[in-house]
C-alpha positions in Angstrom: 2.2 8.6 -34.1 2.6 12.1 -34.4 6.0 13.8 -34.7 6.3 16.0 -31.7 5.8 12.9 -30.0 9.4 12.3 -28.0 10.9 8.6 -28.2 10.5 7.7 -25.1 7.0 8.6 -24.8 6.0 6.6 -27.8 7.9 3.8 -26.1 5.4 4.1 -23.2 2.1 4.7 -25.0 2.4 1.5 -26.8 3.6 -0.2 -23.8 0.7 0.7 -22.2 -1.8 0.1 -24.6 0.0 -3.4 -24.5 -0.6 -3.6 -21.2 -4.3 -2.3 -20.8 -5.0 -5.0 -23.1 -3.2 -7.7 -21.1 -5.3 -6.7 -18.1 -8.6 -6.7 -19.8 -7.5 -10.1 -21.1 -7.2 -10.9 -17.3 -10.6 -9.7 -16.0 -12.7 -12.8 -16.7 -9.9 -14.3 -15.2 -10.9 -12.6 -12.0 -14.0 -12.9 -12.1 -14.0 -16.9 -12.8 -11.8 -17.0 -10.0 -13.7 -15.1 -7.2 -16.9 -17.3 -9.0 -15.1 -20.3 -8.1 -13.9 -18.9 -4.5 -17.4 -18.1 -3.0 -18.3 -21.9 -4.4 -15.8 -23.2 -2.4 -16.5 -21.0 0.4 -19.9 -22.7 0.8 -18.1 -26.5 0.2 -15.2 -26.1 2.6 -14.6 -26.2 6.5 -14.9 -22.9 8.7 -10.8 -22.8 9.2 -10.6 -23.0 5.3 -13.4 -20.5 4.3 -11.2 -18.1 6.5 -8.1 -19.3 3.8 -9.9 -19.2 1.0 -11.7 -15.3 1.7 -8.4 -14.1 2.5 -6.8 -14.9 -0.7 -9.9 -13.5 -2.4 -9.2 -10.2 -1.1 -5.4 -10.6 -1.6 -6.2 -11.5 -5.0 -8.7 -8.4 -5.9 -6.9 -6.0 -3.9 -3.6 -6.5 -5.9 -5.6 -6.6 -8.9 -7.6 -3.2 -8.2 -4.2 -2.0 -7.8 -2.7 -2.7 -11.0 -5.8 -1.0 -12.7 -5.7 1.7 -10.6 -1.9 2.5 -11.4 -2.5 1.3 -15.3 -5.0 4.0 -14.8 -2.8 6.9 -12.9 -0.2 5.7 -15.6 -2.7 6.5 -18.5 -3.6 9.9 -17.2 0.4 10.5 -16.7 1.3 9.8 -20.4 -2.0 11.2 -21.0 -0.7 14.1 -19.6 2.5 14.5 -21.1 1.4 13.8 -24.4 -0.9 17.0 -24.1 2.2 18.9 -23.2 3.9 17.7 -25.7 1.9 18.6 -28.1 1.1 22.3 -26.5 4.5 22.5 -27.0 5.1 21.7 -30.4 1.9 23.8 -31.4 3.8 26.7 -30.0 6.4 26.2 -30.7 5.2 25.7 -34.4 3.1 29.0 -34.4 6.2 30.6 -32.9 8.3 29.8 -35.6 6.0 30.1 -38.2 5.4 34.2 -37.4 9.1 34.4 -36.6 9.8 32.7 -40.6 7.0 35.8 -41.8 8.5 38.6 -39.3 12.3 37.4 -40.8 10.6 37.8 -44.6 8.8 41.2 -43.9 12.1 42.7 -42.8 14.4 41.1 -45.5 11.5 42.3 -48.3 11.9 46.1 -46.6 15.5 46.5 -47.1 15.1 49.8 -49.5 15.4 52.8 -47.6 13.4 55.8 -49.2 15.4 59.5 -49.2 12.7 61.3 -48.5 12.6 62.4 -45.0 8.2 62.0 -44.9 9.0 58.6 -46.0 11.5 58.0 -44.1 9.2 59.0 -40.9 6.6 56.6 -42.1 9.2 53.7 -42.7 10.4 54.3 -38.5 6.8 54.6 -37.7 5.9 51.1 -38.9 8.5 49.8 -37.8 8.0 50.8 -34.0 4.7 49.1 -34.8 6.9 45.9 -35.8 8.9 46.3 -32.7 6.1 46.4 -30.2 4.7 43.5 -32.1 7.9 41.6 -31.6 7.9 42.9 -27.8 4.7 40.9 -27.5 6.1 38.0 -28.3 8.5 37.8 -25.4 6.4 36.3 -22.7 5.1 33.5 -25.6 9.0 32.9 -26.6 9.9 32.9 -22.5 7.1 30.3 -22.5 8.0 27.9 -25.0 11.7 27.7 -23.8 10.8 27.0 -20.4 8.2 24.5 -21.6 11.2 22.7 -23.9 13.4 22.8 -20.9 10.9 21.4 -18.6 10.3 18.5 -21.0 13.9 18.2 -21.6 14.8 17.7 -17.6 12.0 14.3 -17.6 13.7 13.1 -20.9 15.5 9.2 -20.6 16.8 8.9 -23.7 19.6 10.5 -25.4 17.6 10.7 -29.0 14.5 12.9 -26.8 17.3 15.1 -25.7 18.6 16.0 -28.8 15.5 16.2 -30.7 14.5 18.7 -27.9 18.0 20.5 -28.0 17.1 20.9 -31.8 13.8 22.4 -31.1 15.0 24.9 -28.8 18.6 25.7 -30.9 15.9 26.8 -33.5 13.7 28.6 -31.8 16.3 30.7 -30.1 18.2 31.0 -33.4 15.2 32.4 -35.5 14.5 34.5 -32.4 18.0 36.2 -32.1 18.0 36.9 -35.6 14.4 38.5 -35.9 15.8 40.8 -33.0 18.9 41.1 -34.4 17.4 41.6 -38.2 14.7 44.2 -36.1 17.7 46.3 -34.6 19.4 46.8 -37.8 16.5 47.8 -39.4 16.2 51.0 -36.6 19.4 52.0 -37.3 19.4 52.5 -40.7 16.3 53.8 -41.0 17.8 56.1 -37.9 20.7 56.9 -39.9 19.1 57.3 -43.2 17.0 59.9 -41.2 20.1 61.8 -39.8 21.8 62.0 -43.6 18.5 63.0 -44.9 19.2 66.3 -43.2 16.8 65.6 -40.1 18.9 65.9 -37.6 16.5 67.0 -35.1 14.4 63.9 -35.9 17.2 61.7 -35.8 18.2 63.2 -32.4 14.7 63.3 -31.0 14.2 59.4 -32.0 17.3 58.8 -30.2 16.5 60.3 -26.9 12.7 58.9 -27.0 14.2 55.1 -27.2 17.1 55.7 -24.0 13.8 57.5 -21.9 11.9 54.4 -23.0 14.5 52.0 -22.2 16.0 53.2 -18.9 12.8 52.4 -16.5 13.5 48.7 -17.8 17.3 48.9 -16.7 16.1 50.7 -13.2 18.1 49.2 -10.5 15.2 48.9 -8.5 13.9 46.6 -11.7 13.9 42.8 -9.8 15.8 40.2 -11.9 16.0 37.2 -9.2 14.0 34.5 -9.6 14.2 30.9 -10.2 16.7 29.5 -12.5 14.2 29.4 -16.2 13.4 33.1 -15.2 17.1 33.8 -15.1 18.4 33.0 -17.8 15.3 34.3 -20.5 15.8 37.6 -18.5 19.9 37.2 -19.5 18.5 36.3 -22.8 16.5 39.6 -23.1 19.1 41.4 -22.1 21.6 40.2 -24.2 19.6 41.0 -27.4 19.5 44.7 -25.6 23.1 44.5 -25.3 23.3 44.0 -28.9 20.6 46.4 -29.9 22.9 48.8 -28.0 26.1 48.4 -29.4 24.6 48.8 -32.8 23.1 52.5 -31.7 26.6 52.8 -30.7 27.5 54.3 -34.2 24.4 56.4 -34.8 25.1 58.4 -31.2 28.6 59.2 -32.7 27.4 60.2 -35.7 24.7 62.3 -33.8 27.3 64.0 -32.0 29.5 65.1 -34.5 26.4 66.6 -36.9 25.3 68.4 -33.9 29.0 70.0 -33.3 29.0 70.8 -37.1 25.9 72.4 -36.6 26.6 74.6 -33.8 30.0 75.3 -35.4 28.5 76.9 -38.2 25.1 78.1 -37.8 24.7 81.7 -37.1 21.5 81.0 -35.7 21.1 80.4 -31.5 22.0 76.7 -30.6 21.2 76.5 -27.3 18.1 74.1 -27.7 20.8 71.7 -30.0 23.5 72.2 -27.1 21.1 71.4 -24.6 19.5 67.9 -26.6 23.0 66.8 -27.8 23.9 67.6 -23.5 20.6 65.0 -22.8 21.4 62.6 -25.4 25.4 62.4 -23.4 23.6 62.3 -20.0 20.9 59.6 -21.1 23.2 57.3 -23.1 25.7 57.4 -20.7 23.2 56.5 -18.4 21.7 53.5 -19.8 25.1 52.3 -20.7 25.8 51.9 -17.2 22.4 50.9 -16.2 23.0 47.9 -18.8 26.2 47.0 -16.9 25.0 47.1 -13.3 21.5 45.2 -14.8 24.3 42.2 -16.4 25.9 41.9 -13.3 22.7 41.6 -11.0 21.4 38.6 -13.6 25.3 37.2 -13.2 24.6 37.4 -9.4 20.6 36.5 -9.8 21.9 33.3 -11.7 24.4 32.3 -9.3 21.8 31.9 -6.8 19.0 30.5 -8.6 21.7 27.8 -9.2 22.5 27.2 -5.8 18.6 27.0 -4.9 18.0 24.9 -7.6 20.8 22.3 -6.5 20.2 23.0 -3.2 16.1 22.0 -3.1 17.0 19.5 -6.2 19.6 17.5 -3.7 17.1 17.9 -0.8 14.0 16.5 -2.9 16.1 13.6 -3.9 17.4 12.8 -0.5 13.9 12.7 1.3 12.7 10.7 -1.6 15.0 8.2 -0.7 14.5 8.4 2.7 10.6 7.9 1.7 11.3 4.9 -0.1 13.8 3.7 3.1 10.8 4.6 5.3 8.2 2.6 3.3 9.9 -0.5 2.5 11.4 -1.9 5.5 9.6 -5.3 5.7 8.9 -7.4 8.0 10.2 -6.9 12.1 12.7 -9.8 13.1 11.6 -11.6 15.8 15.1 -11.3 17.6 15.8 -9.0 19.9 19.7 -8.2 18.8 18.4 -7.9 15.5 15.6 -5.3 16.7 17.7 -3.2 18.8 20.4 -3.6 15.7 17.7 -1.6 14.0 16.7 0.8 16.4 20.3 1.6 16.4 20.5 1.7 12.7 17.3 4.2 12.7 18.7 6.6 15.5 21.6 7.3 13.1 18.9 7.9 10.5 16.8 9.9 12.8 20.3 11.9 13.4 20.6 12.6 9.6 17.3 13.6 9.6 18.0 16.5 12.1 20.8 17.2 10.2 18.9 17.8 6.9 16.6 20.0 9.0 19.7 22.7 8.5 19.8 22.3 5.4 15.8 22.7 5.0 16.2 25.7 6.8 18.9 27.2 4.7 16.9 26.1 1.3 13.9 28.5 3.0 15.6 31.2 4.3 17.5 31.0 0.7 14.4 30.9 -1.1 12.7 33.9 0.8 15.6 36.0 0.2 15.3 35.2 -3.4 11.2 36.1 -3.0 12.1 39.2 -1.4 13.4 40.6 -4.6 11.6 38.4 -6.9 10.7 39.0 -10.1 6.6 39.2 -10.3 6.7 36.3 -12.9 8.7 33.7 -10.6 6.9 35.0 -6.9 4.5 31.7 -7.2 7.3 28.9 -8.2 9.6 30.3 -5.6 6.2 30.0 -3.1 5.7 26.2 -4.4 9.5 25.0 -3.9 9.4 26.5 0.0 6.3 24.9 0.3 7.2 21.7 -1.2 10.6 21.2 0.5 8.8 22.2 4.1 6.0 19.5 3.4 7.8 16.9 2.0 10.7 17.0 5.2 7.9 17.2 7.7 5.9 14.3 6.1 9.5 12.3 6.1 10.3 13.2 10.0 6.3 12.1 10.7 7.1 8.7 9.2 10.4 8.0 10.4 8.7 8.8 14.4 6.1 6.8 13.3 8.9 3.9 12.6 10.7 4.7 15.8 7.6 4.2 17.6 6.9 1.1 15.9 10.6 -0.4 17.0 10.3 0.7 20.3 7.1 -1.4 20.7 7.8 -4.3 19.2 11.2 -4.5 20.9 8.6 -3.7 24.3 6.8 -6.6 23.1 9.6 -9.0 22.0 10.9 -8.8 26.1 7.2 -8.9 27.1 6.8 -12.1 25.2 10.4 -13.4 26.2 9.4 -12.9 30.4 6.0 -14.5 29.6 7.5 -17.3 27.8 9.4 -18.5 30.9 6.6 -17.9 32.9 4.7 -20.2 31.0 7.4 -22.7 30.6 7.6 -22.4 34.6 3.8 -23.4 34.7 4.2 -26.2 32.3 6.9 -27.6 34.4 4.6 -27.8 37.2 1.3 -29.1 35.6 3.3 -31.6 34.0 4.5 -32.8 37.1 1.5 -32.6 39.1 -0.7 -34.4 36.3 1.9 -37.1 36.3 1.8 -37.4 40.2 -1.6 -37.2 39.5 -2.0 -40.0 37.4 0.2 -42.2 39.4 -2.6 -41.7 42.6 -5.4 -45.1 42.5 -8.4 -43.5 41.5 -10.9 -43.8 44.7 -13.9 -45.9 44.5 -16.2 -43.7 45.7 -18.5 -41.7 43.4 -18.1 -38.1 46.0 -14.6 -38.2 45.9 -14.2 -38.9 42.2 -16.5 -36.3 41.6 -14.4 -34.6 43.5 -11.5 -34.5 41.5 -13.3 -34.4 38.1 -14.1 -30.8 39.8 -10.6 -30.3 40.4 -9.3 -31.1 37.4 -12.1 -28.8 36.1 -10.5 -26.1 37.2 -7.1 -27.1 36.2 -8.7 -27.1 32.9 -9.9 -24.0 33.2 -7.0 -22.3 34.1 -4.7 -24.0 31.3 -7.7 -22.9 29.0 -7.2 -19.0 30.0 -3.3 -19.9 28.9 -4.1 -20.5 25.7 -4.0 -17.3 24.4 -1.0 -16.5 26.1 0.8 -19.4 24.3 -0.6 -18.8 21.1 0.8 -15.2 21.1 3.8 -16.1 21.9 4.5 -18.8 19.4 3.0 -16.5 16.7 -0.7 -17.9 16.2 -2.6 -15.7 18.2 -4.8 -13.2 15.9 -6.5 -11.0 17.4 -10.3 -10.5 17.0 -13.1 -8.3 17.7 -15.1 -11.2 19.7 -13.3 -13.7 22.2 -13.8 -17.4 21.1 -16.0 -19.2 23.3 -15.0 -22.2 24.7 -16.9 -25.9 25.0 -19.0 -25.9 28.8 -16.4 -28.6 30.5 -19.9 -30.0 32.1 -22.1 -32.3 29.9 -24.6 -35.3 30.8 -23.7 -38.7 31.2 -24.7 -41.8 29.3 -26.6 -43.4 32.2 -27.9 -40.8 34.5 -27.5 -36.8 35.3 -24.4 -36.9 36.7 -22.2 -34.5 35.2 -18.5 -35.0 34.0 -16.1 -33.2 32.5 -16.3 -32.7 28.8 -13.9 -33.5 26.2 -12.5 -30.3 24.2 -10.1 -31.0 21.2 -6.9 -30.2 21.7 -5.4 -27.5 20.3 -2.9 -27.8 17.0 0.2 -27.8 17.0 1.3 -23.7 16.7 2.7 -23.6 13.3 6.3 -22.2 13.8 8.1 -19.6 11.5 11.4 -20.3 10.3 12.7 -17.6 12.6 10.9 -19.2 15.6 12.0 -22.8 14.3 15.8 -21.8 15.3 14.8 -20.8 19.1 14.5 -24.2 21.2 12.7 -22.3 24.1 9.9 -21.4 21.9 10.1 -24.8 20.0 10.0 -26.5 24.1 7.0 -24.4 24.7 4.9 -25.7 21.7 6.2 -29.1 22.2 5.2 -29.4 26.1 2.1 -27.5 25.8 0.5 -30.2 23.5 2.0 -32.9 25.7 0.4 -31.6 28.9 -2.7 -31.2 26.7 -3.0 -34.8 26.0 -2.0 -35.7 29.6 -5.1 -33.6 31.2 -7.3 -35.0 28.5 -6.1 -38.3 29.5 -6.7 -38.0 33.0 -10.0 -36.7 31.9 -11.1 -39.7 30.3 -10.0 -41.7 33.1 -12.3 -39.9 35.8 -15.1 -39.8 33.5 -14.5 -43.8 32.5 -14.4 -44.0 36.3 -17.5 -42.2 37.5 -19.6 -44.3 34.7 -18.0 -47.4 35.6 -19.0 -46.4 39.4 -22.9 -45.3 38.5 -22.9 -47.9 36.6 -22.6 -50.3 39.0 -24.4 -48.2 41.7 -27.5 -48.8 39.3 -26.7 -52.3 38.6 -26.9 -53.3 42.5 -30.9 -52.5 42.1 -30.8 -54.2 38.8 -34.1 -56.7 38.2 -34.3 -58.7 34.9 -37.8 -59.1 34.9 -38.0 -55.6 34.6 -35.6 -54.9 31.6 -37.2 -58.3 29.8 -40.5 -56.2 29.7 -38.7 -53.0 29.2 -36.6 -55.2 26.2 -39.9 -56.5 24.7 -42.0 -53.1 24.7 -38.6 -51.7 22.5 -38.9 -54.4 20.1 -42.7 -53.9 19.9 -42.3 -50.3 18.9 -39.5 -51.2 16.7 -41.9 -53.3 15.1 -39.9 -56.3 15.0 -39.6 -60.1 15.8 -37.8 -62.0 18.5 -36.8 -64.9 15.8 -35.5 -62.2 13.4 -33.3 -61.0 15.4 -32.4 -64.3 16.9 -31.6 -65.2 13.2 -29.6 -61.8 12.1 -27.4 -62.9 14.6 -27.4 -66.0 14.2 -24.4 -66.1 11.0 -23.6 -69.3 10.4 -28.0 -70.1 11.3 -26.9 -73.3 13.9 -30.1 -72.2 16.1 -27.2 -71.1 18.9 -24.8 -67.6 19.5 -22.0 -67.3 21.9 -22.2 -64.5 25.0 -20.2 -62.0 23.1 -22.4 -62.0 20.0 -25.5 -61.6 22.4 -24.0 -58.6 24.2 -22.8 -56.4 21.1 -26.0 -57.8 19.2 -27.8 -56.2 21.8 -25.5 -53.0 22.1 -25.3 -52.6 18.5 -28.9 -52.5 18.6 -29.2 -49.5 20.3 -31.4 -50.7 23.0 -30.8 -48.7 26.1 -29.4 -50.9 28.1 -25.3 -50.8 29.5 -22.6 -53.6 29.3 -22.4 -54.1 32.9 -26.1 -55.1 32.7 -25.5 -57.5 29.4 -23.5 -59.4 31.3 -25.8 -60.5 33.7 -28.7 -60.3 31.2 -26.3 -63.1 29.5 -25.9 -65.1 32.4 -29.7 -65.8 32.9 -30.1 -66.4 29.3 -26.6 -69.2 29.5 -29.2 -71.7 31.7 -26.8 -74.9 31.3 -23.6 -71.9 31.5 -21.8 -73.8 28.3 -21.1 -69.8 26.9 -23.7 -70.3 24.1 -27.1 -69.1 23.7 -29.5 -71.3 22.3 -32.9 -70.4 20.3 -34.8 -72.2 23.1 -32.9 -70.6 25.6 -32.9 -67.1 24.1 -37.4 -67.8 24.2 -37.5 -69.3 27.2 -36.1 -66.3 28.5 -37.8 -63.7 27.4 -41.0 -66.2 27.9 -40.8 -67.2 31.0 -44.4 -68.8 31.3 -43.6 -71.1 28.3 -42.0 -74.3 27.7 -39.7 -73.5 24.9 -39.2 -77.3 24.0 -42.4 -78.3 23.7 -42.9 -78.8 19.5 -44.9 -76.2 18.5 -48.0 -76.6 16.8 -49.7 -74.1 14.1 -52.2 -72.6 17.3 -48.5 -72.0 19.1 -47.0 -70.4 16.3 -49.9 -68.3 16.4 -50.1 -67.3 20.0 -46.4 -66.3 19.6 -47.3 -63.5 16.5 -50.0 -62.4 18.5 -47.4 -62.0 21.7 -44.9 -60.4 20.2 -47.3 -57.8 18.9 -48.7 -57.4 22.5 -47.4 -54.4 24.8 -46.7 -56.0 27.9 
C-alpha cells in the first residue's frame, strides 16, 4: 500500500476488503435460502407461512443492512484514503518548492558592491518574497489538513507519523521565512554601506507602509481554533522578520545623523524621512504588540468554543445513543413509572444543556462578529450543527416521553380490563356450570330454545376474544378483522339449524414477564376452560336436538318404504345384495350379528340414521336370536319370496335380473 497511507487506515482497508469478500461469499447463501423459504411457503399451514415470511424479511432486511453499511463503510475509508493522499501530495509539492526556495537562497549568498546590482539583487528578491507570500494560504492548508487527520487518528504510530509530517513542514517553512528575512537585510544593509542611503531609507519606509494595514487594529484575527494559531504562526515569523530590521533601523538612524551633521547642503527632506521612518517603526512595533495580544485573546476563546461545542457534541451523542437503544418496554407498571421517572431527570438534564447550547451560540456569534473572512463559514457550521443536533435530541427524548406515558396509559388500561374480564369469567363459568347441571327438556322448541341462547352467549364470549388476547400479549393488530365461523349450520337429518362448532382458541403463549403474574396466568387458564365448557354444552344441545328430530321422524317411519329406498341405492351403486351380505359376512357362516348389520349399513354410507337401523334390524331378526341370517337378510328385502325354497338355475336368474330392476 502506499506510504502516506496512515496505520490505522491500512488496518481497515484490508479489513474490509476481508469482509466484502465474506459477504459476497454469503449471497448465494441468501439467495438459496429465500429459494427454499417461498418452497415452503407453498408446503406449509397458513399460521406457519406467516412464520416462515417473517423470518424472510428479518433475514433480508438484516442482510441489506450489512451491505448497505459495508457499503457507507467503503465510501468512508474511500474517503479518507482520498484525503490522505491530498494530503500527502501537498504536502509533498509543498516541501518540495520549499527544498528549491531553501537552495535558491543558500546559492545567492554573494552580495555584489555595486549599488545597480545591489538594486537588482532587492528587486528579485521582493519577487521571491511575494512568491513565498503566495504560499501561505497552501501552507495554512496543509497544516489544518494534517491536524484534521491527526484529531480521527487511533493509533499512537498514525499520530507520530503525522506529528513528523507537520514538524517538517513547519520546520522547512520557518526557515525559508527565516532564510528569506535575512536575505532582505543584508541586501538592505549592503545597500546602506554602498553609500545609498536614501535607497536604503526609502526601502525601509516602503516595507513599514506595506506592513502596517496588516497589523491594523481593525484587521480581525478571531476565528476558530486552526485559524488561530496559523494566524500566530504568521505573525510570529513577522515578529522575527522584525527584530532582524531591528539593526538596519539603527544603523539607518545614525548615517542619517552623520549626514545631517556634516553636509553643508539643506537636510530638511533627510530630517523629515529619518522623522517618518521613527513615527512608522514605532508604529508597527506597537501595532505588532497589540496584534499578539488580540491572537493571545482570539486563542483563548477559540479554545473555550472548541471545548465548549466538542463537550456538547459528545454529550448529545450519547444522549442519542441513550435515546435509540432503550429496548424493549417492561410490562410492569413499577418498572414503567421507574422509567418515566428515570427519563424526567434526563428530560431535566436536557433543559439544562439548553444553557449551555445557548451560551455555545451566543459564544460562537460573538466570535463571527469579528471573524476573520476565512473562518465566517466553519464558525456558521458549528452554530448550526450544535442547534440541530440538540433539537433533534429534545424531539426524540419527547417522542420517548410520549411513548412511556402511553404504554404506562395502556399497562392500567389493560390491568382494569383484566379484572373486568376475570369478573365475567367468574360468572360464565358459573352460569354454564348451573347450566349444565339443568335436564335438558325433551321438547324440540325449548331446546331450540336454548341452543339460541347459548348462541348468544357464544357470541358475546366471541367479541371477548380480542380483548383477552391483548391482554395476555397475542393480540396483533391487522388491517382486516378476522371473520368468525356462522354459529348456524344444517343438520344431518333435516333443516333444522344448530349451533356450530368453532375450534377453540390456543392457549395465549405467555412471556416470561407475563409467566410471573398469576392474574394474567388465571386469565389464560380459565378462559380456555370456559371455552371447552360452552363447547361442551354445545355438543350436548346439538346431540339433543338430533336425538329429538330423530325420533320425531322415526314416529312416521315405514320399512317398506326405506327397503325400496335401500334397494334403488344399491342399484345405482351398481352392486349385489349377496356381495354385501358376504363382505360382511367375515368368518362366511351364512349369518351376522345386529351390530355388524347396523355399522355395515352406516359404514356404507347409505342415508339412513341409527335410530332407524335399529328397528330396520328388528324386522330383519324374524326368530329375535340377535343374528341375521342369509335367508333372513333376502327374505327381507324380498318380501314376495320364499327365501328357503332351493333355488334353481331360473331362480338364480330371476334374482340378477331383480337386483338390476329399479323398483
Amino acid at each position: 500500500m502506499p506510504l502516506y497511507l496512515t496505520l490505522s487506515l491500512k488496518r481497515a482497508l484490508l479489513f474490509l476488503q476481508v469482509f466484502a469478500n465474506e459477504v459476497n461469499a454469503h449471497r448465494d447463501q441468501i439467495i438459496e435460502l429465500d429459494q427454499t423459504g417461498n418452497q415452503l411457503k407453498f408446503l406449509s399451514q397458513k399460521q406457519d407461512v406467516v412464520l416462515i415470511k417473517n423470518l424472510l424479511v428479518s433475514v433480508q432486511s438484516r442482510w441489506e443492512k450489512v451491505v448497505q453499511r459495508s457499503i457507507e463503510r467503503g465510501r468512508s475509508l474511500d474517503d479518507a484514503r482520498k484525503r490522505a493522499k491530498q494530503f500527502h501530495e501537498a504536502w509533498k509539492k509543498l516541501i518540495d518548492w520549499l527544498e528549491d526556495a531553501e537552495s535558491h537562497l543558500d546559492s545567492e549568498l554573494e552580495i555584489s558592491n555595486d549599488p545597480d546590482k545591489i538594486k537588482l539583487q532587492l528587486s528579485k528578491h521582493k519577487e521571491f518574497q511575494k512568491t513565498l507570500g503566495g504560499k501561505q494560504p497552501v501552507y495554512d492548508t496543509t497544516i489544518r489538513t494534517g491536524r484534521a487527520l491527526k484529531e480521527k487518528t487511533l493509533l499512537p504510530e498514525d499520530t507520530q507519523k503525522l506529528d513528523n509530517f507537520l514538524g517538517e513542514v513547519r520546520d522547512k517553512w520557518d526557515t525559508v521565512c527565516g532564510k528569506s528575512v535575512e536575505r532582505q537585510h543584508k541586501l538592505e544593509e549592503a545597500l546602506l554601506f554602498s553609500g545609498q542611503f536614501m535607497d536604503a531609507l526609502q526601502a525601509l519606509v516602503d516595507w513599514l507602509y506595506k506592513v502596517e494595514p496588516q497589523l491594523a487594529e481593525d484587521q480581525p484575527v478571531h476565528g476558530d481554533l486552526d485559524l488561530v494559531m496559523n494566524l500566530m504562526d504568521a505573525h510570529k515569523v513577522f515578529q522575527k522578520e522584525l527584530g532582524k530590521r531591528t539593526g538596519t533601523v539603527q544603523v539607518l538612524k545614525r548615517s542619517g545623523r552623520e549626514l545631517i551633521e556634516n553636509s553643508r547642503d539643506d537636510t530638511t527632506w533627510v530630517k523629515g524621512q529619518l522623522q517618518e521612518l521613527s513615527t512608522r517603526w514605532d508604529t508597527v512595533c506597537k501595532l505588532s504588540v497589540s496584534k499578539q495580544s488580540r491572537l493571545e485573546q482570539a486563542l483563548k476563546q477559540a479554545e473555550v468554543f472548541r471545548d465548549t461545542v466538542h463537550m456538547l457534541l459528545e454529550w448529545l451523542s450519547e444522549a442519542e445513543q441513550t435515546l435509540r437503544f432503550r429496548g424493549a418496554l417492561p410490562d410492569d407498571t413499577e418498572a414503567l413509572q421507574s422509567l418515566i421517572d428515570t427519563h424526567k431527570e434526563f428530560m431535566k438534564k436536557v433543559e439544562e444543556k439548553r444553557v449551555d447550547v445557548n451560551s455555545a451560540v451566543a459564544m460562537g456569534e460573538v466570535i463571527l462578529a469579528v471573524c476573520h473572512p476565512d473562518c465566517i463559514t466553519t464558525i456558521k457550521h458549528w452554530i448550526t450543527i450544535i442547534r440541530a443536533r440538540f433539537e433533534e435530541v429534545l424531539t426524540w427524548a419527547k417522542q420517548h416521553q410520549q411513548r412511556l406515558e402511553t404504554a404506562l396509559s395502556e399497562l392500567v388500561a389493560n390491568a382494569e380490563l383484566l379484572e373486568e374480564l376475570l369478573a365475567w369469567i367468574q360468572w360464565a363459568e358459573t352460569t354454564l356450570i348451573q347450566r349444565d347441571q339443568e335436564p335438558i327438556p325433551q321438547n324440540i322448541d325449548r331446546v331450540k330454545a336454548l341452543i339460541a341462547e347459548h348462541q348468544t352467549f357464544m357470541e358475546e364470549m366471541t367479541r371477548k376474544q380480542p380483548d383477552v388476547d391483548r391482554v395476555t400479549k397475542t393480540y396483533k393488530r391487522k388491517n382486516i378483522e378476522p371473520t368468525h365461523a356462522p354459529f348456524i349450520e344444517k343438520s344431518r337429518s333435516g333443516g333444522r339449524k344448530s349451533l356450530s362448532q368453532p375450534t377453540p382458541p390456543p392457549m395465549p403463549i405467555l412471556s416470561q414477564s407475563e409467566a410471573k403474574n398469576p392474574r394474567i396466568n388465571q386469565l389464560s387458564a380459565r378462559w380456555q376452560q370456559v371455552w371447552l365448557l360452552a363447547l361442551e354444552r354445545q355438543r350436548k344441545l346439538n346431540d339433543a336436538l338430533d336425538r329429538l328430530e330423530e325420533l320425531k321422524e322415526f314416529a312416521n317411519f315405514d320399512f317398506d318404504v326405506w327397503r325400496k329406498k335401500y334397494m334403488r341405492w344399491m342399484n345405482h351403486k351398481k352392486s349385489r345384495v349377496m356381495d354385501f351380505f358376504r363382505r360382511i359376512d367375515k368368518d362366511q357362516d351364512g349369518k351376522i350379528t345386529r351390530q355388524e348389520f347396523i355399522d355395515g349399513i352406516l359404514a356404507s354410507k347409505f342415508p339412513t340414521t341409527k335410530l332407524e337401523m335399529t328397528a330396520v334390524a328388528d324386522i330383519f331378526d324374524r326368530d329375535g336370536d340377535g343374528y341375521i341370517d342369509y335367508y333372513e337378510f333376502v327374505a327381507a328385502l324380498h318380501p314376495n319370496k320364499d327365501a328357503y325354497r332351493p333355488t334353481t338355475d331360473a331362480d338364480k336368474i330371476e334374482d340378477e335380473v331383480r337386483e338390476i330392476i329399479i323398483f
